[in-house]
C-alpha positions as CSV (number, residue, x, y, z in Angstrom):
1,X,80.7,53.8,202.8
2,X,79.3,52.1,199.9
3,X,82.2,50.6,197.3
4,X,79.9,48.7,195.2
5,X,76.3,48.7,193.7
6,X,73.9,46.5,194.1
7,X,73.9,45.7,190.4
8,X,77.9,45.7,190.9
9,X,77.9,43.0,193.7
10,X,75.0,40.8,191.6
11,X,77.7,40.6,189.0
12,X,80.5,39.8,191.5
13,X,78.2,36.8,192.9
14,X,77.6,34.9,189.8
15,X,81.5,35.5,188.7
16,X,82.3,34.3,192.4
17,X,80.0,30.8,191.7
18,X,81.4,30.8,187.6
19,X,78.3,32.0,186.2
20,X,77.1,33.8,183.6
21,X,75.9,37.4,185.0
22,X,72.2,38.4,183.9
23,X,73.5,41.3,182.2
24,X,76.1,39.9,180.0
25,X,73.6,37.7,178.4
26,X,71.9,40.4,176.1
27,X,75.4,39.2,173.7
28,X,74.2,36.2,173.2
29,X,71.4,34.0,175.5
30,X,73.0,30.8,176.8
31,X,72.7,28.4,179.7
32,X,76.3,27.7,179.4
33,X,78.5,28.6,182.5
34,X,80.8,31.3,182.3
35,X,83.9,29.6,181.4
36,X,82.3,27.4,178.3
37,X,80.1,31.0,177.6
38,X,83.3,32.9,177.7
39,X,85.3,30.8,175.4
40,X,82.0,30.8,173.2
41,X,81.9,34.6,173.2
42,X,85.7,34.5,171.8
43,X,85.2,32.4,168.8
44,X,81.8,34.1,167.7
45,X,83.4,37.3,167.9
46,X,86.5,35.8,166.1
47,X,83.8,34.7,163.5
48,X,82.8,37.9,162.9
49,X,86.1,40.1,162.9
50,X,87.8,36.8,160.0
51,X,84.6,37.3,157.8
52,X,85.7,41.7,158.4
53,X,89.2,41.5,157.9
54,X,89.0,38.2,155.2
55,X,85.3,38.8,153.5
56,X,83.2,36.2,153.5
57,X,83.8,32.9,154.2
58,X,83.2,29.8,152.2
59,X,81.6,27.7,155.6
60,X,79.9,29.6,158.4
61,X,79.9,28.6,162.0
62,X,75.9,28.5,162.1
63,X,75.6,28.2,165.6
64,X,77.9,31.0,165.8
65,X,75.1,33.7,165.2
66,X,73.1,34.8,167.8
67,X,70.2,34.1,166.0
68,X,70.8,32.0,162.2
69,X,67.2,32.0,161.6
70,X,67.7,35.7,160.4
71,X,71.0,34.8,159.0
72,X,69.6,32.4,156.9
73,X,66.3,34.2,155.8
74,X,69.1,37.1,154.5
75,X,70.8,34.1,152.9
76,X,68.0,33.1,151.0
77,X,66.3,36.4,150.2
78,X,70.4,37.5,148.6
79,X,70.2,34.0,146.2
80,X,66.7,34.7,145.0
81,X,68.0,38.0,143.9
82,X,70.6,37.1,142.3
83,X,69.3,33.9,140.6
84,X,66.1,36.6,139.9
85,X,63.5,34.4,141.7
86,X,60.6,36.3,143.1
């Protein structure tokens, strides 16, 4: 009788030992364990539904975004736009 896969009880031993299973970090990469990465998960995701539900806020939480390099390069490439600078 097998109750769990192998994939399964991988997950169960790093939540056993408070770590961050393999497969949850495809949200967001983090050495972090999994308390600390959980509460971190929270308040990105709160991040993200204030800026849906409030539009977009005057401060961002850089370190909040998985990767702000990206954010930033769409940051600048939306002010050259609008200030017309090629």
């Amino acid at each position: 009788l097998v109750v769990m896969s192998s994939d399964l009880d991988a997950i169960f031993q790093k939540l056993l030992v408070g770590a961050v299973p393999p497969t949850w970090l495809s949200a967001y990469p983090s050495l972090k364990p999994l308390a600390s990465w959980s509460r971190d998960l929270i308040h990105r995701w709160q991040q993200l539904m204030d800026w849906c539900d409030k539009g977009m806020p005057t401060v961002f939480w850089l370190a909040g975004f998985t990767y702000p390099t990206g954010f930033l390069t769409a940051l600048m490439q939306t002010a050259a736009r609008e200030n017309t600078v090629s």
